[in-house]
C-alpha positions in Angstrom: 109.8 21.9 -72.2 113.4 23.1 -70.4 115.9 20.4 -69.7 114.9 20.4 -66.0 111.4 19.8 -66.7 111.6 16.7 -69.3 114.4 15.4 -67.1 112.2 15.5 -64.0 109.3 14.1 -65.7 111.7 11.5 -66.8 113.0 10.7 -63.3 109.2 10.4 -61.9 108.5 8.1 -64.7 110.9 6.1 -63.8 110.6 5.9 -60.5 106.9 4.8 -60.6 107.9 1.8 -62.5 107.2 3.3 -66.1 109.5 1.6 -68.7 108.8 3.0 -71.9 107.0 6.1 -73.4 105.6 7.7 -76.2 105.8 11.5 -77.1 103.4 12.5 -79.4 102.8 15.3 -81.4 106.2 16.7 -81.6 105.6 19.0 -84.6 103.5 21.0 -82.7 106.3 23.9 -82.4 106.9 24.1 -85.7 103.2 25.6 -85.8 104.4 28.6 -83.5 103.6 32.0 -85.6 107.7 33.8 -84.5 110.4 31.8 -86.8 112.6 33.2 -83.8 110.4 31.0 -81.5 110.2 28.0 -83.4 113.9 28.1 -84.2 115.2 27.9 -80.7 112.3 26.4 -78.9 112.2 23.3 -81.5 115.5 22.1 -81.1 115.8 23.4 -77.1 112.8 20.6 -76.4 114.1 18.1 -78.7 117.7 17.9 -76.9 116.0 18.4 -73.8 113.6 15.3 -74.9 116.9 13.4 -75.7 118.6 13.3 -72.8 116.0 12.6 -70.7 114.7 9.6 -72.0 118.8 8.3 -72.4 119.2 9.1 -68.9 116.2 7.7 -66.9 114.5 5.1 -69.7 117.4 4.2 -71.5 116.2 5.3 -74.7 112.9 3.4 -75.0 110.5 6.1 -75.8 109.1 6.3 -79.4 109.1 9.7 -81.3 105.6 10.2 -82.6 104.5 12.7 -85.3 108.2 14.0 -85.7 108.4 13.8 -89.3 109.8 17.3 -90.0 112.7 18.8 -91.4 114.4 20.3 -88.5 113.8 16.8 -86.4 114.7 14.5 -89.6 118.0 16.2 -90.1 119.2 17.0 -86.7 117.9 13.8 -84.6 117.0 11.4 -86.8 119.5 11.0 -89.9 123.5 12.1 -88.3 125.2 8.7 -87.6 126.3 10.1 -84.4 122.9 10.3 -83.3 121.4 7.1 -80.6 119.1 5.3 -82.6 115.2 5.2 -80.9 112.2 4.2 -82.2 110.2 7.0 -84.6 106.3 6.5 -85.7 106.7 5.8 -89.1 103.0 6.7 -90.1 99.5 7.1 -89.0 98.0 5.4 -85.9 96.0 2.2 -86.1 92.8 2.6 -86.1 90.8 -0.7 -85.4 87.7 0.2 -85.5 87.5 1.7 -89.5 87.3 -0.4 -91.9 89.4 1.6 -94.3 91.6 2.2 -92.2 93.6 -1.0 -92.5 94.9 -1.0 -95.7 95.9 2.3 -96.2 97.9 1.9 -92.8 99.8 -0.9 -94.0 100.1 0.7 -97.4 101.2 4.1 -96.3 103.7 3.2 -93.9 105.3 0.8 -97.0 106.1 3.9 -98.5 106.9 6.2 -95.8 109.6 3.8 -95.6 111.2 4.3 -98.6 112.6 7.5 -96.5 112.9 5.9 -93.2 115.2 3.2 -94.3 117.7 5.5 -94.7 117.0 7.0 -91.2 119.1 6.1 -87.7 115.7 5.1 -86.0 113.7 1.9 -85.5 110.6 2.3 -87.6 107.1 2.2 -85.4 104.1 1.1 -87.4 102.1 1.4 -83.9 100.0 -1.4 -82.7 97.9 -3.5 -83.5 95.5 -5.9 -82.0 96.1 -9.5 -82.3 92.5 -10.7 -81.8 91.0 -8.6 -84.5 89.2 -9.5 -87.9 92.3 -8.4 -89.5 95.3 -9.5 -86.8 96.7 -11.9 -89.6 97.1 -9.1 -92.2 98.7 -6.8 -90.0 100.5 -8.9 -88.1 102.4 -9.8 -91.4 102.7 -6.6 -92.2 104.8 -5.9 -88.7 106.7 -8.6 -89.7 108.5 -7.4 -92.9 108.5 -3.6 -91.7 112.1 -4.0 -89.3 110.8 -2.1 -86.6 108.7 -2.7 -83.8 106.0 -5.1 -82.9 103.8 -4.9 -80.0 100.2 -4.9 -79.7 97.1 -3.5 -77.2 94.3 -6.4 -76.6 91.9 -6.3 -73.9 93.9 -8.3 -71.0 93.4 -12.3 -71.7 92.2 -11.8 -74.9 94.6 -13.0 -76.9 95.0 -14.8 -80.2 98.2 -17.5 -78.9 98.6 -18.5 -83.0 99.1 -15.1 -84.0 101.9 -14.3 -81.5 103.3 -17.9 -82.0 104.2 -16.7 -85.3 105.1 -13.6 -85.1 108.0 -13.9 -81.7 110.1 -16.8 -80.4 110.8 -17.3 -76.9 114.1 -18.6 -75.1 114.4 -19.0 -71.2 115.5 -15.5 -70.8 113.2 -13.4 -73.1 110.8 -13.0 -76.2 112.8 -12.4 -79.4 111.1 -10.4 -82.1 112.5 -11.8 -85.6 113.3 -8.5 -87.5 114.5 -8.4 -90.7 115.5 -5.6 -92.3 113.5 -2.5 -92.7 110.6 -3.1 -95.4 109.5 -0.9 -97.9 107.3 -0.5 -100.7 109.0 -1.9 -104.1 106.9 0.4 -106.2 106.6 3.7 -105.0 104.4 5.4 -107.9 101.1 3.3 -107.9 98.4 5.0 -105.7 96.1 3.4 -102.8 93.6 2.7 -105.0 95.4 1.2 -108.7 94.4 -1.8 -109.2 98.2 -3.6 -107.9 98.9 -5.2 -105.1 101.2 -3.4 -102.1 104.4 -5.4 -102.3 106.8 -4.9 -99.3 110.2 -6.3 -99.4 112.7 -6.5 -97.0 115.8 -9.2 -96.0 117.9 -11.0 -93.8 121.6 -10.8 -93.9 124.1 -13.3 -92.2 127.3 -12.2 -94.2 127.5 -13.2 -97.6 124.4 -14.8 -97.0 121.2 -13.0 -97.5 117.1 -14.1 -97.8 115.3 -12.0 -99.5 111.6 -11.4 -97.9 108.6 -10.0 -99.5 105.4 -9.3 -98.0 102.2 -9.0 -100.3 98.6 -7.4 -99.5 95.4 -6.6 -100.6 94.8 -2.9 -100.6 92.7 -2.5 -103.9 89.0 -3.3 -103.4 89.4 -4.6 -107.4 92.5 -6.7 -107.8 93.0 -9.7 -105.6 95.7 -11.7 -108.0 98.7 -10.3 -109.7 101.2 -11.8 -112.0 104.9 -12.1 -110.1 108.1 -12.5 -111.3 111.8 -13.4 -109.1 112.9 -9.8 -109.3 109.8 -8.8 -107.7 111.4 -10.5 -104.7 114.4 -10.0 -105.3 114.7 -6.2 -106.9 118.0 -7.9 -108.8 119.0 -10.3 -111.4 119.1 -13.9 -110.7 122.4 -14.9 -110.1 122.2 -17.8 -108.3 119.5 -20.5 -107.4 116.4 -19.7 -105.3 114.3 -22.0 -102.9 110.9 -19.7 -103.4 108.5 -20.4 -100.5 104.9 -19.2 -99.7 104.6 -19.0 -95.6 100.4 -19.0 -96.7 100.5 -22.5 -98.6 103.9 -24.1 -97.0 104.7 -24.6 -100.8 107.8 -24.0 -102.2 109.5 -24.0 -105.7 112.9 -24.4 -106.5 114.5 -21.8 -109.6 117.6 -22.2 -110.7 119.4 -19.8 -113.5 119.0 -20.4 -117.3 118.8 -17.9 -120.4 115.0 -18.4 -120.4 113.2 -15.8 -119.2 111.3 -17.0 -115.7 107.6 -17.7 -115.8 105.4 -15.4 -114.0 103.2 -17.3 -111.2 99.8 -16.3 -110.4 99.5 -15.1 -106.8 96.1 -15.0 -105.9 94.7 -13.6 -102.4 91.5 -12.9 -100.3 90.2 -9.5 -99.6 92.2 -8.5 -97.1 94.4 -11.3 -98.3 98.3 -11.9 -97.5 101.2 -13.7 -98.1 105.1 -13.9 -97.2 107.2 -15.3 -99.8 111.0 -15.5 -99.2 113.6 -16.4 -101.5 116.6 -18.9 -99.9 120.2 -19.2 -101.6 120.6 -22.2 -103.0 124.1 -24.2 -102.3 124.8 -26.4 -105.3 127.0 -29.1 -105.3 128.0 -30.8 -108.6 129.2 -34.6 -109.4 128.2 -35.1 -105.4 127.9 -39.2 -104.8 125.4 -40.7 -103.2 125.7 -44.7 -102.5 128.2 -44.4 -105.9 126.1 -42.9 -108.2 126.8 -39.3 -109.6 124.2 -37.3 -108.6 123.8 -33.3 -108.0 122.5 -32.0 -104.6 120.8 -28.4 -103.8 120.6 -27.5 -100.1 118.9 -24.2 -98.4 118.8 -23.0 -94.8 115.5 -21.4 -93.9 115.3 -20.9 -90.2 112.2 -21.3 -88.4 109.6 -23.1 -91.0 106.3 -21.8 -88.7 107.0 -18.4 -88.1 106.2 -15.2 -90.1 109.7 -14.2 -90.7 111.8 -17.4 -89.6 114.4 -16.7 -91.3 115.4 -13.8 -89.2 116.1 -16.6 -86.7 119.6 -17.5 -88.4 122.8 -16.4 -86.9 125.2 -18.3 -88.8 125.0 -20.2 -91.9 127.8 -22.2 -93.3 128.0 -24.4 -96.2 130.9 -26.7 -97.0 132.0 -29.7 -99.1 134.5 -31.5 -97.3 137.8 -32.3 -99.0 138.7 -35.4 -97.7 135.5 -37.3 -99.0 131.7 -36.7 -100.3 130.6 -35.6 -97.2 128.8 -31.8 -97.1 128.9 -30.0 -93.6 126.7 -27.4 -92.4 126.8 -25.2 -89.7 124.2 -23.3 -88.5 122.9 -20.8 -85.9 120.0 -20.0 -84.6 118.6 -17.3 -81.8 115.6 -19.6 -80.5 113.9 -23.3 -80.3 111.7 -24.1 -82.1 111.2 -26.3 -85.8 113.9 -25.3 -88.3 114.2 -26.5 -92.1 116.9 -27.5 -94.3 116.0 -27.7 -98.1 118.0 -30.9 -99.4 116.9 -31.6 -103.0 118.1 -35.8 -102.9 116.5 -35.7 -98.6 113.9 -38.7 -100.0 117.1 -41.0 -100.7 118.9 -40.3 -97.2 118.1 -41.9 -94.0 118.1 -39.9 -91.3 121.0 -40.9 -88.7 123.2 -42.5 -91.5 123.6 -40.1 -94.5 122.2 -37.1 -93.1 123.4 -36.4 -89.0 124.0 -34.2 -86.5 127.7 -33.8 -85.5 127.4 -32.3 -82.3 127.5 -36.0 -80.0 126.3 -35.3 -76.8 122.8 -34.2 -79.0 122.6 -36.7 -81.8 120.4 -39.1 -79.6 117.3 -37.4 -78.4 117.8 -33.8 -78.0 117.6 -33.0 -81.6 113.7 -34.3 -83.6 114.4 -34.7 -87.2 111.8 -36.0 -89.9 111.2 -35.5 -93.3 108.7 -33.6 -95.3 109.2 -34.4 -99.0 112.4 -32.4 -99.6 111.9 -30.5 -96.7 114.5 -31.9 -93.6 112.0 -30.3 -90.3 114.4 -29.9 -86.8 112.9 -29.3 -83.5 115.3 -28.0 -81.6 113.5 -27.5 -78.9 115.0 -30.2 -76.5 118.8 -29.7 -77.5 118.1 -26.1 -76.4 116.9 -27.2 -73.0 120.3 -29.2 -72.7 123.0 -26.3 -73.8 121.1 -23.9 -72.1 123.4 -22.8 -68.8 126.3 -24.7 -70.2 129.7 -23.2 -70.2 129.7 -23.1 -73.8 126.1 -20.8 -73.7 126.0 -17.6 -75.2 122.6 -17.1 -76.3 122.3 -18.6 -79.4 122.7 -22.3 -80.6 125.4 -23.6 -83.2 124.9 -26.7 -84.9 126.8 -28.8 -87.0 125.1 -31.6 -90.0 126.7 -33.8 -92.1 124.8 -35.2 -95.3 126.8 -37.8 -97.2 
């Protein structure tokens, strides 16, 4: 392809009211018999490629079957390089049943490389009203890259995209952690383990660690796991553990003793998100004059696959003029957050646990409890800032507990 070609391909793309593309089968000249060919056609097409898809589609074109040395190192890994999204594996293929697991497996590991990559990993479609929407949907969810999907027009499953995208006024937000990978890369497709995928959220010193889990063995279902598996570090702090599957969570706080293992047993085809919350301590904290310690945790949305990709901000403070803690928080969408307060069963909501913010604290803001679980629909206050002088395209909160 010369420059003037792809360029005016580009430009007729564009025109027509094309948006996005996909160019697949890029290795294809690397299969051309001359080396003197394949050394100056491969790179003459891939900058001519490039800037065409910069300058008429703004970069939104995904680079399919690419993964070769002379595009990995020119295109894909310099820092100077735009970033665009790359097919990170084999298509989807709906219709084989064997075909499922071994995508979501194989693209795990093929991103054990791509991490390190300037792209936006592409795990290619997949189809949300399908025998197995759930499990691949989850599987999208912890990979960082892309998510879209190809169902016959109207038929759609609405819970499946519910959990998997928030919307605001102005767009759907894709909640994208970091790019997930697999946290074992030497068992095989078919070892009796299951394919753990762990990725995270960062919001400065604050991170979540996320880790997806599937069944890609047709013998093992249930598997023994430990904190590190979620983690890949030493505990050095207290975790809020939560399963998105059961709602359950478990709170783990450091000691010498060596953690339990807990069972995690799935379905064939079976899946599960588990994400691991930061616990803020706060020692000798007073509640109605009794001396009494209090754990707190941020998780973000509470329904959605990866909710905690939903945070912006996340700050957690004890005030010094009294036992008061403050929080404040930040969020990209609506929707039903959670707070984690150990001691929520002894508060009342409205006296010792609020929300700052005035012109919200009557009815904007729907609070309730769940056991130790504080559940926020913010659905309403967004309505309210939205459009305001102070919007820029987030919502900051502020909570007191005392």
């Amino acid at each position: 392809m010369s420059l003037i070609s792809a360029l005016g391909k580009c430009s007729f793309l564009a025109r027509s009211g094309v948006t996005a593309v996909k160019t697949d089968v890029q290795f294809l000249l690397d299969q051309l018999d001359s080396a003197k060919d394949r050394r100056v056609l491969i790179l003459t097409y891939q900058d001519a490629w490039l800037k065409a898809v910069l300058g008429h589609l703004e970069g939104r074109a995904i680079s399919c079957m690419s993964q070769m040395p002379q595009i990995l190192f020119r295109y894909q890994l310099p820092p100077d390089k735009p970033t665009f999204a790359v097919r990170n594996s084999d298509d989807f293929y709906p219709d084989e049943p064997t075909a499922h697991s071994w995508h979501v497996f194989c693209n795990a590991h093929n991103a054990v490389l791509s991490q390190n990559l300037k792209i936006v990993p592409d795990r290619d479609m997949f189809q949300t009203n399908h025998a197995y929407s759930g499990f691949h949907a989850a599987a999208r969810c912890v990979s960082g890259g892309m998510i879209y999907f190809t169902d016959v027009p109207g038929s759609h499953d609405l819970n499946i995209l519910n959990q998997i995208s928030a919307t605001t006024p102005e767009r759907t937000i894709i909640l994208r952690p970091a790019v997930g990978r697999a946290t074992e890369v030497y068992i095989a497709h078919n070892e009796p383990a299951l394919c753990k995928i762990r990725s995270s959220h960062n919001i400065g010193n604050f991170m979540i660690d996320i880790l997806g889990v599937f069944t890609t063995s047709k013998t093992l279902r249930s598997e023994f796991l430990t904190l590190d598996d979620i983690l890949g570090n030493s505990l050095e702090r207290g975790y809020l553990i939560r399963s998105y599957q059961s709602r359950s969570y478990q709170k783990v706080i450091p000691s010498k003793d060596q953690l339990p293992p807990v069972l995690l047993d799935l379905a064939f085809w079976g899946w599960d998100n588990l994400a691991a919350y930061p616990l803020q301590s706060f020692h000798e904290f007073h509640l109605s004059s009794e001396k009494k310690d209090m754990d707190i945790a941020i998780l973000g949305f509470i329904q959605k696959l990866t909710g905690a990709a939903a945070l912006t901000k996340v700050e957690i403070s004890l005030d010094d003029d009294g036992p008061q803690t403050s929080l404040r928080i930040g969020v990209k969408a609506p929707g039903t957050h959670g707070i984690y307060i150990s001691d929520l069963q002894d508060r009342h909501i409205g006296e010792n646990v609020m929300v700052c913010e005035r012109q919200l604290r009557d009815s904007s803001i729907l609070m309730q409890k769940n056991n130790q679980l504080l559940e926020i629909d913010l659905s309403a206050a967004w309505e309210r800032t939205h459009g305001s002088s102070e919007w820029e395209g987030e919502l900051l909160l502020s909570f007191s507990i005392h």
